[in-house]
Wavefront OBJ file of the C-alpha trace (Angstrom):
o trace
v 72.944 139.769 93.364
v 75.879 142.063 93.444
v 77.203 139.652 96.314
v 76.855 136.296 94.624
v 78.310 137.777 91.299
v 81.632 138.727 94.115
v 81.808 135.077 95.500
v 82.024 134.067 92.083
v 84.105 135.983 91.060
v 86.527 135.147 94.225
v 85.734 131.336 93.481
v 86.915 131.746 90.245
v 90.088 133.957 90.620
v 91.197 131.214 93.372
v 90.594 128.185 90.665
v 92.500 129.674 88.379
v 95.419 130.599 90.672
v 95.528 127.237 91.764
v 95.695 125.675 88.237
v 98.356 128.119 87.452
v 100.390 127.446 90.204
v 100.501 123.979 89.973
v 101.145 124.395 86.159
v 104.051 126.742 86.249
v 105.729 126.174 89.454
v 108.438 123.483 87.476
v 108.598 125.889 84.577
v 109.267 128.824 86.014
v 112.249 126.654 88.462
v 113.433 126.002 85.338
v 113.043 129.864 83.911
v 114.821 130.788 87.197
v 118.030 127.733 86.663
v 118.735 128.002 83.159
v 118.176 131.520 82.294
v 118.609 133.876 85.331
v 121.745 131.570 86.858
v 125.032 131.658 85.201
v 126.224 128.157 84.217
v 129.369 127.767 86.181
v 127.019 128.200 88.856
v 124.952 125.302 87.983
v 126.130 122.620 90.302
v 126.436 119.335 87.875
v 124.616 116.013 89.138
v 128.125 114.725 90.797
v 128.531 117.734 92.448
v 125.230 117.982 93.666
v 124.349 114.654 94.119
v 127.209 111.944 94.001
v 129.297 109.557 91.946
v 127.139 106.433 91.812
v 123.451 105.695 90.545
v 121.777 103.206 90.480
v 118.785 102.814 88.167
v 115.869 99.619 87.747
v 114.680 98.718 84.523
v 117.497 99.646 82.591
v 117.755 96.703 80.073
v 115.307 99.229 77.957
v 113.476 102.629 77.131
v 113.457 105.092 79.518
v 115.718 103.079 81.939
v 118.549 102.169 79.552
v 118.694 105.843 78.114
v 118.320 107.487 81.274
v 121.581 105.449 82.588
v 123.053 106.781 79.082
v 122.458 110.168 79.923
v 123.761 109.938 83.906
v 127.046 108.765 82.623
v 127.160 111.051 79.747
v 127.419 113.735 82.829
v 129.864 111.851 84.877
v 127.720 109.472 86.943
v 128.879 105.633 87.471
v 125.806 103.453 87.167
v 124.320 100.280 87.947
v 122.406 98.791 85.654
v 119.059 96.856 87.420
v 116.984 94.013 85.517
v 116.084 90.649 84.855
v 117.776 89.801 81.333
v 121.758 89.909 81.693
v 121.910 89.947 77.953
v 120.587 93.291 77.563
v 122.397 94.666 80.307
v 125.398 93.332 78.762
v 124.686 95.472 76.122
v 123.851 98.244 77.760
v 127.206 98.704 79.669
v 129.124 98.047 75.908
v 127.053 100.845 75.038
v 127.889 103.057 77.485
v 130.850 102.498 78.220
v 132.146 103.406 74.116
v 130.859 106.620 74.694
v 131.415 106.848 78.584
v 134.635 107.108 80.803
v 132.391 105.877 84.259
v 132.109 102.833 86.497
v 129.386 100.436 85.467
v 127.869 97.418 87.387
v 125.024 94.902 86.799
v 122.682 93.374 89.123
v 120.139 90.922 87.635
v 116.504 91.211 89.732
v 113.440 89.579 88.600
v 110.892 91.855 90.604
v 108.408 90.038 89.800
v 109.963 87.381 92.435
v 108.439 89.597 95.513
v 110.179 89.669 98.723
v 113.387 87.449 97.929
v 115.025 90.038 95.433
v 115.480 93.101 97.926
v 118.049 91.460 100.035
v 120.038 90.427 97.306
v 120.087 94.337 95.489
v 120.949 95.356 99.004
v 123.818 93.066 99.137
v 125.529 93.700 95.782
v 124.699 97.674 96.268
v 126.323 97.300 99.948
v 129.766 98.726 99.397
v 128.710 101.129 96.386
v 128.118 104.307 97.900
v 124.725 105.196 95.592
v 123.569 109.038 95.682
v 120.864 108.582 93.288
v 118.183 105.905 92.704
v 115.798 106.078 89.974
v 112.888 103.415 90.605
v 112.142 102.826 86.370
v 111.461 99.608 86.512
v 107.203 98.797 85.356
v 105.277 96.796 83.722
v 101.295 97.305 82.276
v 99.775 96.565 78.963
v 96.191 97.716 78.000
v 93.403 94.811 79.031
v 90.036 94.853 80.512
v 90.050 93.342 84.284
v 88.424 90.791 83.723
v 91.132 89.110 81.390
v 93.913 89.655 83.944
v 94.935 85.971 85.416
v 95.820 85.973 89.220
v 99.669 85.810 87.958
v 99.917 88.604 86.508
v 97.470 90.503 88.638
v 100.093 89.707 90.962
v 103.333 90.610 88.896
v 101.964 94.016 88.325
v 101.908 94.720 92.159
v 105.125 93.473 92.749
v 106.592 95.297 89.969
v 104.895 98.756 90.095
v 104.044 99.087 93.510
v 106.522 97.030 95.923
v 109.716 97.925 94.147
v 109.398 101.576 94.864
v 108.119 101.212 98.353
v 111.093 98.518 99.014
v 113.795 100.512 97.530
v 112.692 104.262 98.104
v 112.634 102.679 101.949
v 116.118 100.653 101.954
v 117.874 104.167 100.109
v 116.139 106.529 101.989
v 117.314 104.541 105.319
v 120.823 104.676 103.713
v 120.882 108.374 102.276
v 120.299 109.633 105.959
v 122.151 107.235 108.187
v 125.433 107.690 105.330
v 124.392 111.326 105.911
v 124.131 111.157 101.806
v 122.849 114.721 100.350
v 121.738 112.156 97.345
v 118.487 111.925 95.333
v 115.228 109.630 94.763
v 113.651 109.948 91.221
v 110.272 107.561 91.105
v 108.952 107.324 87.346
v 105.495 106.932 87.432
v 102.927 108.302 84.612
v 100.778 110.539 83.373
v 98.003 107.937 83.935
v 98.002 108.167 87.830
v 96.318 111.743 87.190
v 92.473 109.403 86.566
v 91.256 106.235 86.785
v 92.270 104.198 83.794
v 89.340 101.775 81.833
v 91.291 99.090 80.132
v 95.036 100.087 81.782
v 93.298 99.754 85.525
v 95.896 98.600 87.547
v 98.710 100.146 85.796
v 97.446 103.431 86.142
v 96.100 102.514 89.743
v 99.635 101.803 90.701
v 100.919 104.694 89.406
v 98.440 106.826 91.295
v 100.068 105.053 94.652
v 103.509 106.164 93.141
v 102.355 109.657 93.239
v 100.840 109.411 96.263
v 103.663 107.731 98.103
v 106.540 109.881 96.301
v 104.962 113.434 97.229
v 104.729 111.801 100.908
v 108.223 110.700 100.814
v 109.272 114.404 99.547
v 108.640 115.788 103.083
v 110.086 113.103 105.202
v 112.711 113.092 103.035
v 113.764 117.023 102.501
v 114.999 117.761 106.618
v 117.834 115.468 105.505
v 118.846 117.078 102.124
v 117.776 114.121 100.254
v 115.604 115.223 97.111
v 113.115 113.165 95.996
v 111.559 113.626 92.805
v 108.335 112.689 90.966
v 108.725 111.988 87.287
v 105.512 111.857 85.322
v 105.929 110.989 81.189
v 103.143 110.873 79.019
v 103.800 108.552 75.690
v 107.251 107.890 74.720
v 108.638 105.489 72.487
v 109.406 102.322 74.569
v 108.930 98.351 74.196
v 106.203 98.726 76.641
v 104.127 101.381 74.346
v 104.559 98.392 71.479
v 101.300 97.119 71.362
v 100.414 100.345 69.443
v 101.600 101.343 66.333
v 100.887 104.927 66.324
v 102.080 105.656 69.991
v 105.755 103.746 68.163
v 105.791 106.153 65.288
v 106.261 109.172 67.664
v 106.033 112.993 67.014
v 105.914 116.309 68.927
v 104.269 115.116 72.367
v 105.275 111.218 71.626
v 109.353 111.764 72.193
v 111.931 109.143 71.690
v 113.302 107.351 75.030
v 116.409 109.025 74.394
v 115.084 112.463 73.930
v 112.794 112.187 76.724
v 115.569 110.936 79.185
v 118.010 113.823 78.192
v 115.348 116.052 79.403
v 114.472 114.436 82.541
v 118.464 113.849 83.550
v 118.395 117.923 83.187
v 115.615 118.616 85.265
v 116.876 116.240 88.114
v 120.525 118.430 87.853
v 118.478 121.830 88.289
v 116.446 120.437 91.451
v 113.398 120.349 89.813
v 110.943 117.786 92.388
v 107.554 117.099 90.564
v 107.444 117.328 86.289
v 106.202 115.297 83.655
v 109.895 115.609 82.434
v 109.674 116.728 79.087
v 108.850 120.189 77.829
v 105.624 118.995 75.474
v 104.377 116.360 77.954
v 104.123 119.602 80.273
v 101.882 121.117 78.191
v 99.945 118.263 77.299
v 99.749 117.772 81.253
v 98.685 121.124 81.827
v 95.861 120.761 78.447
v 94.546 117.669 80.758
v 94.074 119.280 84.286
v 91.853 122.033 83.184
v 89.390 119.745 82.861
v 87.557 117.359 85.433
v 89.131 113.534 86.054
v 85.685 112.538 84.996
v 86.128 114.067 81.498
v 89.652 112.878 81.472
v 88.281 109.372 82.074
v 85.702 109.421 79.457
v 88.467 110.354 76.594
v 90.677 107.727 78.393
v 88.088 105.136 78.350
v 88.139 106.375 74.593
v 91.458 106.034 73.763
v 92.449 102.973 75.483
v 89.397 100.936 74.346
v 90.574 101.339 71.017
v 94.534 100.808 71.366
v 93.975 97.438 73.421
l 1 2 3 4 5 6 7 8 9 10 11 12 13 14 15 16 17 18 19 20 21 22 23 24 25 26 27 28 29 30 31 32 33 34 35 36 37 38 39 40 41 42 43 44 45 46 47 48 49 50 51 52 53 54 55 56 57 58 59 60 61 62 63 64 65 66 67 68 69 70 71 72 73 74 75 76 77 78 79 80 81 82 83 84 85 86 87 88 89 90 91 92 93 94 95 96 97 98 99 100 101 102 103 104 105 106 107 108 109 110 111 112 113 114 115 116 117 118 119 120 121 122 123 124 125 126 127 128 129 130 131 132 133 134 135 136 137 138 139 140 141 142 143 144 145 146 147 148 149 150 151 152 153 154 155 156 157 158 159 160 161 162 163 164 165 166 167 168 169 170 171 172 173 174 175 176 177 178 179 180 181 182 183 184 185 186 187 188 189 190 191 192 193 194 195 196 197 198 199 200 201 202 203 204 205 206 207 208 209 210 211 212 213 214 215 216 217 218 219 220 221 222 223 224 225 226 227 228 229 230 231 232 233 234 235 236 237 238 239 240 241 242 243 244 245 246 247 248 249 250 251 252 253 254 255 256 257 258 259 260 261 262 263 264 265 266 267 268 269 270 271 272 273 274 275 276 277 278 279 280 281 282 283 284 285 286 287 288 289 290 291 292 293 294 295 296 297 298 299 300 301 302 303 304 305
């Protein structure tokens, strides 16, 4: 008895040290940056990184005000995405409040194969030190109501433009001999299968999955590749709920969430859900089983679609 009561005890003491080391290994990076390092110490995101990002879906929410925020610290940026209109826009925006280099490159992703060549081609001469792979699509729906279209467009969109341009940067980082950085947004929904969001959050589990792989091939060059997981933020493609649109504490504005995420990228963090409530709500999650986690998400999502 008194030996079983030990292995359990051991069992236990090792589940909870693993829970609390993936929980606080980003927040105590960031304990260690911001409050133990002196800030002219802090290297800023040119001088750790580069002059030039580029960034995908940046016509809105995260995208748009996570361009905002580069150049806000210093960063030129190109602006990635299907509607010139709004990327027009975009660079006004940034540039009233911005004294950086801007450049727009219109890619439908949902065009497959025939768009990479052509970013490649108007990125060519730029010499980019940090990608961020934003762009995604996904709104709540059972399977079954999915056509083959946009079965299709969700692939192409969520899945082959982050293999396809993690690939083409990664290739150029290294043979440039660029010291420059990878940041693939994916979502709190690759953590369990999603009922009614099913291949959004199945894509997103193959961003994880990919992005944590790249991290190692990636690091012996001193290229840092980073996996950025939000939870609910206020964005066009949260719209179809109303209550997701009204924010609050763990629901942040684009804006508010991308300010936070721009700052974690400049102190090296490498895997984070980006914002400091998301992190807890992350944490609240994983203590319990991806089967619970799908039953309340089966919950939730049932109702908002």
């Amino acid at each position: 008895m008194f030996a079983l009561s030990t292995f359990l005890s051991f069992v236990g003491f090792y589940a909870l040290a693993c829970y609390l080391y993936e929980q606080l290994r980003t927040p105590f990076r960031l304990i260690k940056v911001r409050w133990c390092t002196d800030e002219k110490d802090r290297p800023s995101l040119k001088e750790r990184f580069g002059e030039w990002a580029a960034i995908t879906g940046s016509s809105d929410g995260i995208g748009k005000e996570y361009a905002k925020e580069l150049a806000r610290q210093g960063i030129n940026v190109v602006l990635i995405a299907r509607n010139q209109e709004k990327l027009q826009a975009v660079v006004k925006e940034i540039e009233s409040e911005s004294k950086v280099q801007t450049k727009i490159v219109i890619a439908d992703f949902t065009k497959g194969a025939e768009v990479y060549p052509h970013i490649e081609k108007e990125l060519a001469n730029l010499p980019i030190a940090i990608l961020v792979n934003n762009v995604g699509v996904g709104t709540p729906a059972a399977i079954h109501k999915w056509s083959q279209e946009s079965t299709q467009n969700i692939i192409e969109t969520n899945i082959m433009a982050v293999s396809q341009l993690s690939r083409h940067f990664f290739q150029r980082m290294k043979a440039e001999q660029i010291k420059g950085a990878i940041v693939n947004v994916s979502s709190g929904t690759e953590l369990q299968p999603l009922p009614y969001g099913a291949y959004y959050a199945a894509s997103k589990a193959y961003n994880r999955s990919f992005t944590l792989a790249l991290q190692c091939e990636a690091a012996p060059y001193d290229i840092h590749v980073q996996l950025l997981s939000p939870d609910f933020v206020v964005t066009k493609i949260n719209s179809y709920s109303r209550a997701i649109m009204k924010g609050g504490l763990f629901i942040p504005s684009a804006e508010v969430y991308a300010r936070s995420a721009v700052n974690q990228l400049r102190d090296g963090v490498d895997e984070t859900p980006g914002y400091l409530w998301h992190h807890v709500q992350t944490a609240v999650m994983l203590a319990v089983t991806w089967r619970i986690r799908r039953f309340f998400a089966l919950k939730l999502f049932k109702s908002l679609k």
